[in-house]
C-alpha positions in Angstrom: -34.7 4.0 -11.2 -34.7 8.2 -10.4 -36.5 7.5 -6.9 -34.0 4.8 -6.1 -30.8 7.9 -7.4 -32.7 10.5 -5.8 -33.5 8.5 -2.5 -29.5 7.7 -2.6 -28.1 11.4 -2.9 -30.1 12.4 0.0 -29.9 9.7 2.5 -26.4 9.1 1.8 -26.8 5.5 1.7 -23.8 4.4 -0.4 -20.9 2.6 1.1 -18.0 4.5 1.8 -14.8 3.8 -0.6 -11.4 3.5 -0.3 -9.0 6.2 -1.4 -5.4 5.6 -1.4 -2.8 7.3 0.2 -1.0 10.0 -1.2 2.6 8.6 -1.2 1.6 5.1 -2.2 1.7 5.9 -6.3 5.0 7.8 -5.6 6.6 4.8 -3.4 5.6 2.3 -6.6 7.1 4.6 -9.1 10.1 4.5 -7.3 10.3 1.0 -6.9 9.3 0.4 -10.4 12.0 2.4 -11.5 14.4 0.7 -9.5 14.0 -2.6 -10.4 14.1 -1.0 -14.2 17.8 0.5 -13.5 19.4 -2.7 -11.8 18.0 -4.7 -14.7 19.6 -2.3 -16.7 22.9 -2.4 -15.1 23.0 -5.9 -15.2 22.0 -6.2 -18.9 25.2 -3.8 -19.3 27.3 -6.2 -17.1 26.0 -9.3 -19.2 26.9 -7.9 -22.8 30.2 -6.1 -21.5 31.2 -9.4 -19.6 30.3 -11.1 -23.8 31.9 -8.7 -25.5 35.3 -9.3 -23.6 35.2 -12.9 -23.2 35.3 -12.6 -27.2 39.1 -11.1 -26.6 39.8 -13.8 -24.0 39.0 -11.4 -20.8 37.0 -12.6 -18.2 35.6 -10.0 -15.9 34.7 -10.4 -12.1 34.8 -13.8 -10.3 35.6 -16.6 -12.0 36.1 -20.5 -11.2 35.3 -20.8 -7.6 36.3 -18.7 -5.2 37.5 -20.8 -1.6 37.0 -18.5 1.5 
């Protein structure tokens, strides 16, 4: 098992690997985050939208809307 190591660090005989690119991990953050906030905003939407229909509100469209 040492010859075969040994035999590998000077022949370079191990496959090249793939490294990612550098803004890839920032790109996904962002996205991540995101999709975090709109859910967010929505959740917020969804209760406040609840909370108001409790008073007999309604908030944005409601029924249909003809064009």
């Amino acid at each position: 098992m040492m010859r075969a190591a040994s035999r590998n660090d000077r022949g370079g005989a191990l496959p090249p690997v793939h490294v990612k690119d550098a803004p890839q991990p920032e790109l996904r953050m962002l996205l991540t985050h995101r999709k975090l906030l709109q859910s967010k905003a929505i959740a917020i939407e969804n209760d406040l939208r609840g909370t108001l229909r409790n008073f007999g509100l309604k908030v944005g469209m409601v029924g249909k809307v003809e064009v």
